[in-house]
C-alpha positions as semicolon CSV with decimal commas, in nm:
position;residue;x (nm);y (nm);z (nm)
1;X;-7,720;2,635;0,530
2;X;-8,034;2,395;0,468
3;X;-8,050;2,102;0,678
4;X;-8,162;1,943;0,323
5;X;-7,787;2,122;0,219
6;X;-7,615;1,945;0,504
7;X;-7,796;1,595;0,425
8;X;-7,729;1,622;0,024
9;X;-7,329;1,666;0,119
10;X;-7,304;1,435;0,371
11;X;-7,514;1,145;0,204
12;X;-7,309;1,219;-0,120
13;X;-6,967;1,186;0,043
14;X;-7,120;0,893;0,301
15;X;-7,190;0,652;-0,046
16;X;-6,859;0,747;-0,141
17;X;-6,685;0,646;0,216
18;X;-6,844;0,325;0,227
19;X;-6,764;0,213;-0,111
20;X;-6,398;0,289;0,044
21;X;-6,459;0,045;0,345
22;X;-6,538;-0,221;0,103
23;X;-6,179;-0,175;-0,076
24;X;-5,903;-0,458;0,062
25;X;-5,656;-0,309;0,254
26;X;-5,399;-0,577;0,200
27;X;-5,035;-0,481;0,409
28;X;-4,937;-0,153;0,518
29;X;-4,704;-0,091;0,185
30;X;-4,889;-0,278;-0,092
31;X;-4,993;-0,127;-0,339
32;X;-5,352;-0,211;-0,283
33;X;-5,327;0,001;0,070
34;X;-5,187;0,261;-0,136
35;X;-5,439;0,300;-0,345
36;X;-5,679;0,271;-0,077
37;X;-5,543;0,544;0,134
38;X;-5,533;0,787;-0,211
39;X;-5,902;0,696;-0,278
40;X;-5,950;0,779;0,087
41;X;-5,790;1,122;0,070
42;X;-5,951;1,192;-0,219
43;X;-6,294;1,103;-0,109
44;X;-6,264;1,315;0,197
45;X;-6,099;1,639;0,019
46;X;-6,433;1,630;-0,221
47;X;-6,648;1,608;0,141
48;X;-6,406;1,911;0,236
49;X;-6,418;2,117;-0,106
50;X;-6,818;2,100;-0,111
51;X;-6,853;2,235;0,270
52;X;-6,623;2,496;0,223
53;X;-6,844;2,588;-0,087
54;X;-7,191;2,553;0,089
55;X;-7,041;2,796;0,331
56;X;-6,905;3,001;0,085
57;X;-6,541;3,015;0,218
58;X;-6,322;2,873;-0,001
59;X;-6,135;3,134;-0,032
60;X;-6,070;3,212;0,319
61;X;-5,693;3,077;0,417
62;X;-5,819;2,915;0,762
63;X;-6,116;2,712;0,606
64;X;-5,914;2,424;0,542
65;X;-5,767;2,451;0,917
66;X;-6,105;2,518;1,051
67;X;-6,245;2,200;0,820
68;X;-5,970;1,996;0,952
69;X;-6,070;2,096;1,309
70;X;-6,458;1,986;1,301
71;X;-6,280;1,670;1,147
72;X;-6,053;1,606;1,401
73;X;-6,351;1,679;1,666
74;X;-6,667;1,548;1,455
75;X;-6,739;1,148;1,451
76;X;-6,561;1,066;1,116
77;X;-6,848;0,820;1,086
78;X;-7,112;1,086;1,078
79;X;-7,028;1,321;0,817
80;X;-7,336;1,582;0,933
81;X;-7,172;1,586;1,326
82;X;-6,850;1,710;1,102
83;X;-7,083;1,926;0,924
84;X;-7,202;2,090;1,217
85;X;-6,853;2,121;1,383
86;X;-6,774;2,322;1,130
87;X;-7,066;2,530;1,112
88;X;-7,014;2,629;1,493
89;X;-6,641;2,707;1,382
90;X;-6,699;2,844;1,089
91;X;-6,812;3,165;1,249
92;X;-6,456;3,220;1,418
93;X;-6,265;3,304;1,052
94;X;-6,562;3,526;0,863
């Protein structure tokens, strides 16, 4: 993968997260925290679907595991150190 690959997914889903941080959070069962949290999830699974399909694993059964992995590890902040997590992992499931 391009580092121009890996700065095109990462900037896309980036806009995306921020626009998130800006949403109110209100209290832990609103509804407004609910939706928050979905947009969230949703957001991120996007960021997930498009580096599994830059790396051309999507259909591998451990790419989500492995994803969730360089997630865990990665600065959620700085979606190309989660990039590059998984590109080290990546190698351990093809």
């Amino acid at each position: 993968m391009s580092p121009d690959d890996l700065r095109y997914i990462a900037d896309k889903s980036d806009k995306a997260f921020k626009l998130y941080r800006t949403l109110p959070f209100g209290k832990p069962d609103s509804a407004e925290r609910i939706l928050c949290n979905s947009e969230y999830h949703r957001i991120r699974d996007e960021f997930r679907d498009d580096v599994l399909a830059s790396f051309g694993v999507t259909s591998n059964p451990k790419a989500v595991r492995c994803f969730d992995i360089a997630w865990d590890h990665g600065d959620q902040g700085d979606l190309i150190t989660v990039i590059e997590y998984f590109e080290e992992l990546v190698e351990l499931i093809r």
